[in-house]
C-alpha positions as CSV (number, residue, x, y, z in Angstrom):
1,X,-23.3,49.7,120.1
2,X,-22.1,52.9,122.1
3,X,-23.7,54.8,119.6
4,X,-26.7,52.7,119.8
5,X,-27.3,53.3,123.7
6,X,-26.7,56.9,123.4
7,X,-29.1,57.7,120.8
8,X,-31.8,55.5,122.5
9,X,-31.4,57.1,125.8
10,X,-31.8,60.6,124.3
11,X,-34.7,59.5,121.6
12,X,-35.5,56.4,123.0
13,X,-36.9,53.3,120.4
14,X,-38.0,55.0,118.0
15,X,-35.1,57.0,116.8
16,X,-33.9,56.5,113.2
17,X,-31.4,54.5,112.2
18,X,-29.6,57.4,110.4
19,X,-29.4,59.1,113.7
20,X,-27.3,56.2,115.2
21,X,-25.3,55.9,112.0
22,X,-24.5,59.4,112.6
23,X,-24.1,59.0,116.4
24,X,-21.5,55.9,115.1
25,X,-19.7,58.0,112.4
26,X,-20.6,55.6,109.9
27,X,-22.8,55.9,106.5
28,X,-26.4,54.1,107.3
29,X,-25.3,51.8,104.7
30,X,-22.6,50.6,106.9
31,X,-24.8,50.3,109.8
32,X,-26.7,48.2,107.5
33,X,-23.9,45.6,106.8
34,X,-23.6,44.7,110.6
35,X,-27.1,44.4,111.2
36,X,-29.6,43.5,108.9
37,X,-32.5,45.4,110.8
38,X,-33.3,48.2,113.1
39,X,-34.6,45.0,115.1
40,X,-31.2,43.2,115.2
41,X,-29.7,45.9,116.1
42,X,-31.8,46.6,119.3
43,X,-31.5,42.5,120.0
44,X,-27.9,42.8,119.7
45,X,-27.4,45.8,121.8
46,X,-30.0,44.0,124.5
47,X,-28.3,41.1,124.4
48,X,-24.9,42.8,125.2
49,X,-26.1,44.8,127.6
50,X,-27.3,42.2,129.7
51,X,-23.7,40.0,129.2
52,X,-22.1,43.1,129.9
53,X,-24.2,43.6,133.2
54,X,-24.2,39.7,134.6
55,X,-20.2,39.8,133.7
56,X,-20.0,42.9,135.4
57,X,-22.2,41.4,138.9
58,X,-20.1,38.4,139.0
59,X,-16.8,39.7,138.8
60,X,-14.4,38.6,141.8
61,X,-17.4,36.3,142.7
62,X,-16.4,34.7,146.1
63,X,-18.3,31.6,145.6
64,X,-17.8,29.9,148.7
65,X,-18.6,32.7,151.2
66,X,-22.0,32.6,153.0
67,X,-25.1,33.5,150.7
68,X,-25.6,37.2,152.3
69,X,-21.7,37.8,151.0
70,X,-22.2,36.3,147.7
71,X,-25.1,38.2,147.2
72,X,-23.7,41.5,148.3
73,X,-20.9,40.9,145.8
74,X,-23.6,40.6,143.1
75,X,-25.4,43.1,144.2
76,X,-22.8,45.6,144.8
77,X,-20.8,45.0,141.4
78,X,-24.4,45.3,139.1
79,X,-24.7,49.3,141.3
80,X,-21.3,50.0,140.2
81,X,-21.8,48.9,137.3
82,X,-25.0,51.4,136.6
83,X,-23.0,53.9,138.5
84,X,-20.2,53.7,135.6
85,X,-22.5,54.6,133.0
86,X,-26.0,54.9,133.6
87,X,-26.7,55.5,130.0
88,X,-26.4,51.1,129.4
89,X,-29.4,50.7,132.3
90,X,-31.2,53.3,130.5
91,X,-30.9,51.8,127.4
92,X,-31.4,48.3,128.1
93,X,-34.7,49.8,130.3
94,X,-36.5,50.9,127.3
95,X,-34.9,47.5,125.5
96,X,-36.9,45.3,128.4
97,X,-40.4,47.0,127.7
98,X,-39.6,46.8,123.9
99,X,-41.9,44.3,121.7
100,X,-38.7,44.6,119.2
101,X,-36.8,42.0,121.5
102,X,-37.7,38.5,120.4
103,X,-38.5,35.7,122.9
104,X,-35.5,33.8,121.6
105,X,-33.4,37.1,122.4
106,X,-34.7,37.3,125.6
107,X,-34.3,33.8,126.4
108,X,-30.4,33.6,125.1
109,X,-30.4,37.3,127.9
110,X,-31.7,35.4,130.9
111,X,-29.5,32.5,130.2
112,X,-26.5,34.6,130.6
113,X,-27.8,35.9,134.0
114,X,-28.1,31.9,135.1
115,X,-25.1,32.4,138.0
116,X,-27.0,35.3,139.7
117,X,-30.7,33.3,139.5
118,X,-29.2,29.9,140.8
119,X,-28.1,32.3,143.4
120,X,-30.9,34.3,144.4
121,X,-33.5,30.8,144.1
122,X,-30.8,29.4,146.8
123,X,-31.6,32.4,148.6
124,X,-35.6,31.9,148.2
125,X,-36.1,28.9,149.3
126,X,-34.3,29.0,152.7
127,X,-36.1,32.0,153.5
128,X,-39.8,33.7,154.0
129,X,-39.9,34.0,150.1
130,X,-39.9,30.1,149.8
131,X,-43.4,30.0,148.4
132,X,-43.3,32.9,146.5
133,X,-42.3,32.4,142.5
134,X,-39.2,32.9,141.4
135,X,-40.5,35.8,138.9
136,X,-41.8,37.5,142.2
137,X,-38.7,37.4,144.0
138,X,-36.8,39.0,140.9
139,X,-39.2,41.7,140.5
140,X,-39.4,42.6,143.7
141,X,-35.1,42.5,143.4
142,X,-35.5,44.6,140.8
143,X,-38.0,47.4,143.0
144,X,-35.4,47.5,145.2
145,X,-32.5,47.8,142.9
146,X,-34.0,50.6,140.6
147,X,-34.6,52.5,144.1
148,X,-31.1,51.9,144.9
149,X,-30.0,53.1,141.7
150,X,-32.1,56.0,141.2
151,X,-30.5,57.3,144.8
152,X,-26.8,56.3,144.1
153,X,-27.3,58.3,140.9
154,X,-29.1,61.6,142.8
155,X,-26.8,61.6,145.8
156,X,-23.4,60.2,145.0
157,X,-21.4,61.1,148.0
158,X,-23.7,58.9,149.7
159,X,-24.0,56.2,147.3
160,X,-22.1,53.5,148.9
161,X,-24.8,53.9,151.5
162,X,-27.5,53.6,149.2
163,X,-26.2,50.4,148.4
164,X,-25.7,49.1,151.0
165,X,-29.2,50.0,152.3
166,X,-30.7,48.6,149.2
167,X,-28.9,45.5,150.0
168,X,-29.8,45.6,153.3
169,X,-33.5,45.5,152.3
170,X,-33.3,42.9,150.3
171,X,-31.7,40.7,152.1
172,X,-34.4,41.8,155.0
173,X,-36.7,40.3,152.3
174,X,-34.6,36.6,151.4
175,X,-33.8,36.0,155.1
C-alpha cells in the first residue's frame, strides 16, 4: 500500500501496475495474488487511507468537552496527520476524483468517517449553517482544510498557526 501511494503521487492513476510491483519489491505476479485488479488495489488503498485518516482525527478524542474543543481535536489531529506524510493526502486526492472507486467503496469510506460527521452535523445545526446541507458544510470544511494544509506544508515553522487559523475560520463558519 506504501508502494501504492508513492507511485500514484509521482505518476498519479494511471501508472502501471508493474511500476508499483517494482516500487513494492515484489514480482507483478505477486501483486496480483493480493489484489485481483489494478481497481482493487486503488479501492483498497482508498479505503485505508481514509481509516487511516478518521483513526488518526479521533485519536485522544475528548468527547465530552464543548463542540469548539472536540472539533479542534479533530481538526488538529487530521493536519498532523497530512503534516506526517503528505504523500497519503495526495494519494487519496487523486483516489476521491477517481471513477475507479466504486460507490460501495466509497460508502464502506464515509462510514468509517461517521464520528467526525455526527460531529460536525451537531455543529450545523446550532449554528448559521443550520439550513445549509450537510454535503455543503463538508465541502466547504474541506476549502478550508486544503488551504490549511497547503500552508502548514509551504511554511512549517508557522504551521501550528496555520492550523489554528484554519480552525479558527471554520469554526467562524459553524458558530
Amino acid at each position: 500500500m506504501r508502494a501504492a501511494t508513492r507511485v500514484i503521487v509521482t505518476q498519479g492513476l494511471g501508472a502501471q501496475t508493474a511500476v508499483i510491483a517494482r516500487e513494492a519489491g515484489v514480482s507483478s505476479g505477486s501483486l496480483f495474488t493480493y489484489f485481483k485488479t489494478k481497481r482493487v488495489l486503488f479501492n483498497e488503498l482508498y479505503l485505508e487511507l481514509k481509516a487511516e485518516m478518521a483513526s488518526a482525527a479521533l485519536k485522544n478524542h475528548p468527547g465530552k468537552a464543548s463542540l469548539r474543543k472536540q472539533l479542534f481535536s479533530i481538526w488538529s489531529n487530521w493536519m498532523q496527520w497530512v503534516v506526517s506524510d503528505p504523500d497519503k493526502r495526495r494519494a487519496l486526492a487523486q483516489l476521491n476524483v477517481s471513477e475507479e472507486i466504486t460507490p460501495e467503496t466509497r460508502a464502506l469510506g464515509h462510514k468509517s468517517m461517521t464520528g467526525i460527521a455526527d460531529l460536525l452535523e451537531r455543529c450545523r445545526v446550532a449554528g448559521p449553517m443550520h439550513e445549509a446541507s450537510m454535503s455543503f458544510v463538508v465541502s466547504v470544511m474541506n476549502s478550508l482544510a486544503e488551504t490549511t494544509m497547503d500552508f502548514m506544508l509551504q511554511d512549517p515553522p508557522n504551521a501550528e498557526k496555520h492550523c489554528q487559523l484554519g480552525f479558527d475560520a471554520l469554526w467562524r463558519v459553524l458558530k
